[in-house]
C-alpha positions as CSV (number, residue, x, y, z in Angstrom):
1,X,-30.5,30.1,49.5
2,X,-32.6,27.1,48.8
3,X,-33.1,25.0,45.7
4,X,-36.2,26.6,44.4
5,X,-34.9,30.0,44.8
6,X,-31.6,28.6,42.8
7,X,-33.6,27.0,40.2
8,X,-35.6,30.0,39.3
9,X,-32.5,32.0,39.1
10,X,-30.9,29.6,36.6
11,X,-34.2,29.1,34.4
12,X,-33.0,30.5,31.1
13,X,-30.4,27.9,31.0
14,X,-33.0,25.1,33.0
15,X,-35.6,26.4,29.5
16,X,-32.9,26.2,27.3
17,X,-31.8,22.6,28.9
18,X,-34.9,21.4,28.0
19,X,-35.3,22.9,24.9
20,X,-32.7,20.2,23.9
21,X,-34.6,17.8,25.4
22,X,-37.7,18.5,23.2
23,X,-36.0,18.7,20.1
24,X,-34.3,15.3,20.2
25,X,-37.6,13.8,21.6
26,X,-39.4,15.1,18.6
27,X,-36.7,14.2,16.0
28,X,-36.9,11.1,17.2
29,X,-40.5,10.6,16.7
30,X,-40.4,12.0,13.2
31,X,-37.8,9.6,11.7
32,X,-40.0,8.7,8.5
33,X,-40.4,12.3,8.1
34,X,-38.1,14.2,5.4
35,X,-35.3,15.7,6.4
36,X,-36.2,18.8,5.6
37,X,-39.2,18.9,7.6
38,X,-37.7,17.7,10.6
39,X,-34.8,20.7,10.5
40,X,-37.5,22.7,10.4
41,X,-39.5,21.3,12.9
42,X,-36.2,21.4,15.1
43,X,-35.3,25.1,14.4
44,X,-38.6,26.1,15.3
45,X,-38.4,24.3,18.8
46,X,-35.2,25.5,19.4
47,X,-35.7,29.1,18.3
48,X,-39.1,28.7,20.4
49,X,-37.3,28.0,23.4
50,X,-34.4,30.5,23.1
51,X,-37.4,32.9,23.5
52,X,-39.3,31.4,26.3
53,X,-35.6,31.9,28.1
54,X,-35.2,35.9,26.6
55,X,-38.9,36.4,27.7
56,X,-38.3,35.0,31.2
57,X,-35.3,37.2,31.9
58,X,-37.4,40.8,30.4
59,X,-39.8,40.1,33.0
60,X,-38.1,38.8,35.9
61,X,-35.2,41.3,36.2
62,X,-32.4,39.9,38.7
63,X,-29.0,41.2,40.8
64,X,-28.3,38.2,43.1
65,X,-24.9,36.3,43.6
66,X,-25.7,32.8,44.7
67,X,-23.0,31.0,46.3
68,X,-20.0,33.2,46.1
69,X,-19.7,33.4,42.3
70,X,-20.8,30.2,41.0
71,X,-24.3,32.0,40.0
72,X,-24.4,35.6,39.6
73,X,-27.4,37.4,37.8
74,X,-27.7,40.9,36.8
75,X,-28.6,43.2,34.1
76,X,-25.2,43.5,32.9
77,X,-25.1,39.1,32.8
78,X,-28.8,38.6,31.5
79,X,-28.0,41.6,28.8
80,X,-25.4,39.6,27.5
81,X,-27.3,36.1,27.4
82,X,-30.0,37.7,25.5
83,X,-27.4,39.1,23.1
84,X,-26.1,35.0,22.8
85,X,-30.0,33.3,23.0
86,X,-30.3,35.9,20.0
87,X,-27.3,34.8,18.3
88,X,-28.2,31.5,18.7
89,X,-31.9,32.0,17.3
90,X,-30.3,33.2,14.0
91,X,-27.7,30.5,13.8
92,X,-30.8,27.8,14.1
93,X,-32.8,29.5,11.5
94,X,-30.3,29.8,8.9
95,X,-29.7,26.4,9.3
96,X,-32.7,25.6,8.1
97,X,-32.4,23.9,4.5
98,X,-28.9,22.7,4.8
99,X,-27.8,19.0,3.7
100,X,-24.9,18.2,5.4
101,X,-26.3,16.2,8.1
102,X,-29.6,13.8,8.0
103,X,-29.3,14.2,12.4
104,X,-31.0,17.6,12.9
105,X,-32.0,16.8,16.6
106,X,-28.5,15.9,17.9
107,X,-27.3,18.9,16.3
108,X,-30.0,21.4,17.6
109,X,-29.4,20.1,21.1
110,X,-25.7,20.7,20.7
111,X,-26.5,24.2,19.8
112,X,-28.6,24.2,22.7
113,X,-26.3,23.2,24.7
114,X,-23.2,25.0,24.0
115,X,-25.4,28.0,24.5
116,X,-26.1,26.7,28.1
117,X,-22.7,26.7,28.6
118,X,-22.2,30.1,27.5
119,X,-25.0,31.3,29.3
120,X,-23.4,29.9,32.8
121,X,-19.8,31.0,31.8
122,X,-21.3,35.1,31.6
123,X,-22.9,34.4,34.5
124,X,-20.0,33.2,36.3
125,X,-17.3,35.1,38.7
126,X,-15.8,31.7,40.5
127,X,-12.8,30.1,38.5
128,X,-14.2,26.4,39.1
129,X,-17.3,27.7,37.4
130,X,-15.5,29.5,35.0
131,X,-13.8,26.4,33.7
132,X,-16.6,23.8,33.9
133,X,-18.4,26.5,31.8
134,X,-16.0,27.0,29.5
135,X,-15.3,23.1,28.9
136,X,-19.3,22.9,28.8
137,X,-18.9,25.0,26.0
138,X,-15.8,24.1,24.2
139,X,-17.1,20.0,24.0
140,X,-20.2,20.9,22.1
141,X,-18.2,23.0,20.0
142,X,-16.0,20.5,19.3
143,X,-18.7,18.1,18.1
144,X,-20.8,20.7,15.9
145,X,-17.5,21.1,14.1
146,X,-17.4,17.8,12.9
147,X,-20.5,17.5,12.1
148,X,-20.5,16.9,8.5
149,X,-19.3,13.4,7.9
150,X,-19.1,13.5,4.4
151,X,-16.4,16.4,4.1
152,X,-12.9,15.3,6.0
153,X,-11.8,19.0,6.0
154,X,-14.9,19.2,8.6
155,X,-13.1,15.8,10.7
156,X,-9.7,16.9,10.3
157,X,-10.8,20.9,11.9
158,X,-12.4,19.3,14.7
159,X,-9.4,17.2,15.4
160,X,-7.4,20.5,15.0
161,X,-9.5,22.2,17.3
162,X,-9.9,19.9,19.9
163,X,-6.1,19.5,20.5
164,X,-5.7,22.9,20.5
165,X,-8.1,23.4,22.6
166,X,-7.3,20.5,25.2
167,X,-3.7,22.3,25.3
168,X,-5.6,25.5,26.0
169,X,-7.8,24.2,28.7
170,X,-4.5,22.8,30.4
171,X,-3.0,26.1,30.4
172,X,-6.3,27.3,32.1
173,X,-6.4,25.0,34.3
174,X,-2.5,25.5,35.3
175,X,-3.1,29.6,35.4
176,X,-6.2,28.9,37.5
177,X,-4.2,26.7,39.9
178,X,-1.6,29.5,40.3
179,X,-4.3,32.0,40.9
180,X,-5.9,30.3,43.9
181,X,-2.3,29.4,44.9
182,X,-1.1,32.9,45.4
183,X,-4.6,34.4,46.5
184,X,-6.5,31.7,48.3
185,X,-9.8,32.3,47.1
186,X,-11.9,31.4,43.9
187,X,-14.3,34.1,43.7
188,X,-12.8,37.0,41.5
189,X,-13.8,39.9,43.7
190,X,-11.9,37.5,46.4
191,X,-8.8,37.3,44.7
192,X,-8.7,40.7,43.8
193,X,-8.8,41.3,47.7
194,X,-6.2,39.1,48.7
195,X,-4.2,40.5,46.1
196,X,-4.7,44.0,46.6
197,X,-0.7,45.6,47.6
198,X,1.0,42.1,47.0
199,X,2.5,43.7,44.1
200,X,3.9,40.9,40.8
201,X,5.7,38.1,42.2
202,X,7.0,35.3,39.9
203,X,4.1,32.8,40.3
204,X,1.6,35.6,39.7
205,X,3.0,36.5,36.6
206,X,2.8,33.1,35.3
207,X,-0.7,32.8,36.4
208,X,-1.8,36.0,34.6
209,X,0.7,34.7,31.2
210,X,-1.4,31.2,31.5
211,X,-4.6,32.7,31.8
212,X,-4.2,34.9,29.0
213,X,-3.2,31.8,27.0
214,X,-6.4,30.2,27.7
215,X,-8.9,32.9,27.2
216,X,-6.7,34.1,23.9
217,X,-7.5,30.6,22.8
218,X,-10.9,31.1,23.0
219,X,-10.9,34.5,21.2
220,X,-9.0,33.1,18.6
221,X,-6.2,35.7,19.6
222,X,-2.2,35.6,17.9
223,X,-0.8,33.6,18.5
224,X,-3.4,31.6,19.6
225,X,-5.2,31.3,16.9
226,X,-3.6,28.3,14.8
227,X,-7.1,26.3,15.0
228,X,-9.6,29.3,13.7
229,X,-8.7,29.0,9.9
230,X,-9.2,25.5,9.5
231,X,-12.4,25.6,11.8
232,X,-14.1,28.4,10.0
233,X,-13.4,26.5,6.7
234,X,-14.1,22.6,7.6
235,X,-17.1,23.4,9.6
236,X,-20.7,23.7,8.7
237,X,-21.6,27.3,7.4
238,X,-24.2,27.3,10.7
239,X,-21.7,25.4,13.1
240,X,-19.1,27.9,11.7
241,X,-21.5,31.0,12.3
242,X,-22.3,29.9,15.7
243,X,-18.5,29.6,17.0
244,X,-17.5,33.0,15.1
245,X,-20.5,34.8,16.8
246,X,-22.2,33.4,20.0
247,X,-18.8,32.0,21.7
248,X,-17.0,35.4,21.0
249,X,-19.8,37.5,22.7
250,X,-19.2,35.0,26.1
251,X,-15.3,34.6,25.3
252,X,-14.7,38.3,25.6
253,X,-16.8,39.1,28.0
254,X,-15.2,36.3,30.0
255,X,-12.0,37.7,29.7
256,X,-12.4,41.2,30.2
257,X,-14.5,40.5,33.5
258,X,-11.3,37.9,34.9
259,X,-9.1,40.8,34.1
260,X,-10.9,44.0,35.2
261,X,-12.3,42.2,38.2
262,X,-9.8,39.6,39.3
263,X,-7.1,41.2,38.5
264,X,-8.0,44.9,39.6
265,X,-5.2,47.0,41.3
266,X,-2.5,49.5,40.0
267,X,0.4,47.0,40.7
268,X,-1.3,44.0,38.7
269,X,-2.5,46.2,35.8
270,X,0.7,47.9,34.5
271,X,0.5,50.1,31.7
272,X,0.6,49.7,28.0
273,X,1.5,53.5,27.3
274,X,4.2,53.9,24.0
275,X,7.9,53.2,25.5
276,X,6.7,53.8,29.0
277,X,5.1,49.8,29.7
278,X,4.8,48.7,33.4
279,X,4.6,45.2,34.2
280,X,0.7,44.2,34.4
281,X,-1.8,42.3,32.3
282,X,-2.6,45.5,30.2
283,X,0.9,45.6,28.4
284,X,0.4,41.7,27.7
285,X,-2.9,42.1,26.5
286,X,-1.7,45.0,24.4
287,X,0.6,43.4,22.5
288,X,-1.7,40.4,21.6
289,X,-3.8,42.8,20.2
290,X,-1.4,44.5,18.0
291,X,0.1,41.3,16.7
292,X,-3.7,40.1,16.2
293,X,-4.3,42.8,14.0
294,X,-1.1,42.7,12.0
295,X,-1.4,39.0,11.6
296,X,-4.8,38.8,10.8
297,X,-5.2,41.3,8.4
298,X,-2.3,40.7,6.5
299,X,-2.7,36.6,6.1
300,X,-6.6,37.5,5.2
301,X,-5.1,39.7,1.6
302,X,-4.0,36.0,0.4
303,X,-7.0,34.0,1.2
304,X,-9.0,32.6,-1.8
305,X,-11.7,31.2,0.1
306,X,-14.0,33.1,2.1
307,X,-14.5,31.6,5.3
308,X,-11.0,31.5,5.6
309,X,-11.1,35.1,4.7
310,X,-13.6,35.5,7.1
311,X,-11.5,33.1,9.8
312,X,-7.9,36.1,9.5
313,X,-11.0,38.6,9.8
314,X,-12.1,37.2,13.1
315,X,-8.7,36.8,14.3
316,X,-8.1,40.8,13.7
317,X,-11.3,41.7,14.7
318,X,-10.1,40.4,18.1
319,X,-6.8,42.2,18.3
320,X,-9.6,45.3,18.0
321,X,-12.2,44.3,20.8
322,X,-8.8,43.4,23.1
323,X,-8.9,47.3,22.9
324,X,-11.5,47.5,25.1
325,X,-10.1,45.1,27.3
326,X,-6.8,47.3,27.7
327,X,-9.0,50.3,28.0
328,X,-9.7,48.3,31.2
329,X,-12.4,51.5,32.4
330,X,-16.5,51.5,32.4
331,X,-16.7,52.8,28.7
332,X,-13.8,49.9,27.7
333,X,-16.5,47.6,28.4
334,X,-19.2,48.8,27.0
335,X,-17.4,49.3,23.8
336,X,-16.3,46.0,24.4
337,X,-19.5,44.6,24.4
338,X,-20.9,46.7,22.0
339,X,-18.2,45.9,19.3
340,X,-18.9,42.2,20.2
341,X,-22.7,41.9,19.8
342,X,-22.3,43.8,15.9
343,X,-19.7,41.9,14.9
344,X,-22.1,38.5,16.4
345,X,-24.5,39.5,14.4
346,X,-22.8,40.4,11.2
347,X,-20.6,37.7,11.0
348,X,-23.6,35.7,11.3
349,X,-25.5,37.0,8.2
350,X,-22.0,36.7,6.5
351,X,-21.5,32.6,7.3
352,X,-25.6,32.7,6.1
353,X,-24.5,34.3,2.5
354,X,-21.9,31.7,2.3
355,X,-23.9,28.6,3.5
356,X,-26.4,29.7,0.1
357,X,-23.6,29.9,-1.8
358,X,-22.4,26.6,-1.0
359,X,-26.0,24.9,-1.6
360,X,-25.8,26.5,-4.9
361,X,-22.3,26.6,-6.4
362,X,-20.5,23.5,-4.0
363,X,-18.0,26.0,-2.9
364,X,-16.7,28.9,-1.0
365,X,-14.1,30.5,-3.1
366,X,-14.0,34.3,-4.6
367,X,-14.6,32.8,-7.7
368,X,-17.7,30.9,-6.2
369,X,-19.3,34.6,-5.8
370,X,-18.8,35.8,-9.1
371,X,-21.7,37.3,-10.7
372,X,-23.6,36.7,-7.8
373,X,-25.8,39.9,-7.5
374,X,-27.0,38.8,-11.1
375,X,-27.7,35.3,-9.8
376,X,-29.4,36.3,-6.1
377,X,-29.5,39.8,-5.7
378,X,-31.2,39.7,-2.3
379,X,-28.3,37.3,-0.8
380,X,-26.2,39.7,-2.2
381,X,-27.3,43.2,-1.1
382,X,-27.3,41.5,2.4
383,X,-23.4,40.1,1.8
384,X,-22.7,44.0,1.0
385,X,-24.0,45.5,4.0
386,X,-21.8,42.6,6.1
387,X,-18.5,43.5,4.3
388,X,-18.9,47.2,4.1
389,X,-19.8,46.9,8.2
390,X,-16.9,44.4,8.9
391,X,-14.6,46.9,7.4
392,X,-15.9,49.4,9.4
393,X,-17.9,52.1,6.5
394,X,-20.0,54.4,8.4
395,X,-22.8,54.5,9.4
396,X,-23.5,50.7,9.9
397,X,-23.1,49.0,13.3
398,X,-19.3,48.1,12.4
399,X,-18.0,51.8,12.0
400,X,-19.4,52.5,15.2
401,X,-18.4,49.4,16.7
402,X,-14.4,50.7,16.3
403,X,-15.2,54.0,16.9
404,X,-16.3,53.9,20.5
405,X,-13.7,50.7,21.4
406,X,-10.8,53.4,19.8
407,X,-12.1,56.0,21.6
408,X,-12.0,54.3,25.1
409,X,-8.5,53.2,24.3
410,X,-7.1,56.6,23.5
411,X,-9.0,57.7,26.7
412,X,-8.1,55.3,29.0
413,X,-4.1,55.8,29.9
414,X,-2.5,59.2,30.7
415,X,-1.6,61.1,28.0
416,X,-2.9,59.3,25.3
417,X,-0.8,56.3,26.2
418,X,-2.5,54.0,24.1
419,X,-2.6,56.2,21.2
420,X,-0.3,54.1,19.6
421,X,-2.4,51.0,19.6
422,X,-5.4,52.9,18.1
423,X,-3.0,54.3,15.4
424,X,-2.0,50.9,14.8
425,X,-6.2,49.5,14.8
426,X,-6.8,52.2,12.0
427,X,-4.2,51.5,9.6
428,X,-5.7,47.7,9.7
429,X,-8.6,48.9,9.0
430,X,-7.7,50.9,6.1
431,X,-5.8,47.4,4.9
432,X,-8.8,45.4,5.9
433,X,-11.1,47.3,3.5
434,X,-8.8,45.7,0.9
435,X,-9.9,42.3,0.7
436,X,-13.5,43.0,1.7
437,X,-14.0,44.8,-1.3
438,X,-12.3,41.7,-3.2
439,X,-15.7,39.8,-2.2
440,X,-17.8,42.8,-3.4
441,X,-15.7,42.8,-6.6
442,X,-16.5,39.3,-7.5
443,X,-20.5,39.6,-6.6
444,X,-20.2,42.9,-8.2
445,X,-18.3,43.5,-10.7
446,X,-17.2,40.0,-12.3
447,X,-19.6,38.7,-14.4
448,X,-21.0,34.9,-13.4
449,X,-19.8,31.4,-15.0
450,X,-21.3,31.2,-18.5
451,X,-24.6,28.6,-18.2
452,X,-25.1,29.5,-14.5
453,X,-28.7,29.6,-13.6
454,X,-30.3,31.9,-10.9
455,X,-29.4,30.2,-7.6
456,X,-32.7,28.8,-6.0
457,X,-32.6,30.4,-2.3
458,X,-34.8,29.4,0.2
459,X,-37.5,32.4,1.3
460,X,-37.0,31.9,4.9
461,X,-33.0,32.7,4.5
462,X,-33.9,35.4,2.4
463,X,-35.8,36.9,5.0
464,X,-33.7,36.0,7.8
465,X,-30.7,37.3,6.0
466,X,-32.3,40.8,5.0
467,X,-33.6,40.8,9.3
468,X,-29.7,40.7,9.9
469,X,-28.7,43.3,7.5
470,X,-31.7,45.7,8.9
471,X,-30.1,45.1,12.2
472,X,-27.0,45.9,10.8
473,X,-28.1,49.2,9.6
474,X,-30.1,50.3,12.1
475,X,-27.7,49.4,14.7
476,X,-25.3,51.9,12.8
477,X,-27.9,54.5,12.2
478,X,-29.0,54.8,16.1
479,X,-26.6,52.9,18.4
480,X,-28.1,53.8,21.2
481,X,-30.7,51.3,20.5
482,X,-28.7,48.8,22.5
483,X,-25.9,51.0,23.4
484,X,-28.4,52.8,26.1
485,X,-29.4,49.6,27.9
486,X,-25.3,48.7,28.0
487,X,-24.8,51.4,29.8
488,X,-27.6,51.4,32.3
489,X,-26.6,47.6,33.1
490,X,-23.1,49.1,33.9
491,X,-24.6,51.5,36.0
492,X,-26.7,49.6,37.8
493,X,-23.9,46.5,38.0
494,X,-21.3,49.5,39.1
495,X,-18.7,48.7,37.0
496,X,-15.8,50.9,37.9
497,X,-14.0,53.6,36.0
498,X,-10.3,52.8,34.7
């Protein structure tokens, strides 16, 4: 393979790279300009760009592996970086009108560019790639979170975040090590091979323990996921969005391709069946997921504030999409990915809702949202749809979401093996219901601060907000809208059944 036929096979990210580019060249050259303007001017470039890269994958369709891993493109791969360039489109747009920064070209490009890096890290099935993706990633993360420097709760999460997330990337990097160690390859489908009959020997089960670590870390998995509250709360509402949403659609999808491929083979899976657990990843990744629900959902009853409501959410929702990774079979991940894509796109509208809220009340507590459907009732009808779908009400995108990762899990182990884990996902639901109707109560129900004036919301939210919910809906109402091309990616990709 030569250079030109590698460059037009990374071209989304090369668009997207340059995207950057644009947008800091023309913030720059509108300094005098209001602030205002220029985020707009920036969004705009950026969102243009995101599509140039979505339009350049629909028509040149792909299935090449260039060098061994470190580049592989396919429908399953370029499905999944549509789903995050689409993410990201959103997360630009709603962050259009918002005060907490006077840079809007540095923080475009960073948006830009952690998107790169999620773009390469789906794309990846070498571990060297893996991790210089996933640090690609994590750094611009770091920086969006701390991008308001007039709020220390936004300096003091990034600090929070980045040491966490240093100590991650070291168990990564350890776990990695180990891998090529015992297998003496890099590229997953490699290591699977050399592994193949070795059966679990000491070092291999520390490798799979410290790789676990590291991608729980990025999942924001128990008990992993120390750095999530304060992140979700000190960040921007759009920085915020962006980490809850984009990075979650490439973490997972990450994760469950390391495990499924990388890890394939009887002796290295195990089982996570009730009181009959073999030693293998599944059982591990089991029981993060049952303590991720039980954790988050219970710690999210006693939040006040609602990205920190939103933050325990997010850390349960991942003990339900680990489901699919346990389900470790073809329709495991495509629930997986599925679940991951709704729950993108919700909690995106949901971190909009708050960011208006913020603008127009200074804060993000319940109380914050009382009286709100008085005050903006579109904001508010959109706020409904993304808590009724986050607790899973039928028929929007979130009640289906659960349904066909639960249904994969109780299908996937002999004898309903994993029944008990689903039993488990349901009754968290039911709990998690609890305090999503507390936000619906206050915007509701309670009436609004006496003297409050209508909040003045920007049209273009409005209308990017009510896109989402549509989505929302009519994801629920016909999965199959993205559901169908899912499963023809895995078909074509030959994903194998578990």
């Amino acid at each position: 393979m030569n250079y030109f036929e590698l460059f037009r096979l990374a071209l989304p990210e090369t668009i997207v790279v340059l995207t950057a580019f644009a947008v800091l060249i023309a913030d720059v050259s509108m300094r005098e300009m209001e602030t205002r303007l220029r985020f707009l001017i920036g969004s705009m470039i950026g969102s243009l760009g995101c599509v140039a890269s979505i339009f350049w994958m629909l028509i040149n369709p792909e299935h090449t592996d260039a060098f061994g891993g470190f580049l592989v493109v396919d429908p399953l791969t370029q499905l999944i970086k549509i789903g995050i360039l689409a993410l990201t489109i959103l997360t630009v747009l709603l962050s259009n009108g918002s005060d907490f920064t006077e840079h809007g070209g540095e923080y475009f490009a960073l948006i830009l560019l952690a998107t790169v890096g999620m773009m390469f890290l789906v794309s990846a099935e070498d571990i060297l790639m893996i991790f210089i993706a996933l640090e690609l990633t994590s750094l611009s993360l770091y920086i969006l979170t701390a991008f308001n420097k007039r709020n220390l709760k936004s300096a003091e999460a990034a600090l929070k975040y980045f040491l966490f997330g240093s100590m991650a990337a070291a168990f990564t990097l350890f776990g990695l090590s180990l891998v090529y160690g015992v297998s003496g390859a890099t590229n997953l489908h490699a290591i699977a091979a050399s592994l193949a009959g070795k059966g679990l020997d000491p070092l291999l089960i520390v490798a799979i323990v410290m790789v676990v670590i590291g991608f729980g870390f990025k999942v924001a998995a128990v008990p992993f996921h120390l750095w999530a509250p304060d992140a979700y709360e000190g960040a921007p509402a759009p920085s915020a969005a962006f980490i809850a949403s984009g990075s979650k659609v490439a973490g997972f999808f990450i994760f469950a391709k390391f495990m499924m491929i990388g890890f394939a083979g009887g002796e290295l899976e195990g089982s996570g069946a009730w009181r009959q657990f073999v030693s293998g990843w599944i059982p591990v990744i089991a029981i993060v997921a049952a303590l991720s629900m039980i954790l988050g959902n219970l710690a999210a009853i006693v939040q006040s504030s609602v990205r920190r409501l939103l933050a325990y959410s997010a850390i349960a929702h991942a003990g339900y999409a680990l489901l699919g990774i346990a389900a470790n079979s073809e329709s495991g991940i495509a629930s997986l990915i599925y679940y991951v894509l709704t729950y993108g796109l919700t909690t995106v509208g949901a971190f909009g809702v708050i960011a208006a809220v913020e603008q127009g009340t200074g804060g993000d507590k319940l109380s914050d949202f009382a009286g709100l459907s008085r005050r903006a009732p579109v904001i508010s009808f959109c706020m409904f749809i993304f808590m009724l779908s986050l607790a899973g009400i039928p028929p929007l995108a979130g009640f289906f979401g659960k349904f066909f990762i639960f249904a994969a899990a109780v299908n996937s182990e002999v004898n309903l093996g994993l029944l008990w884990l689903v039993i488990l996902a349901v009754a968290m639901s039911a709990v998690s219901l609890y305090y999503y109707l507390q936000v619906l109560k206050r915007i509701y129900v309670s009436n609004p601060p006496e003297g409050t004036d209508k909040l003045q919301i920007s049209p273009l939210l409005q209308v990017v907000l009510s896109l989402i919910a549509l989505g929302v809906i009519a994801l629920g109402c016909a999965p199959s809208l993205i559901l169908q091309f899912i499963v023809r990616a895995l078909t074509q990709v030959g994903v194998r059944g578990g």
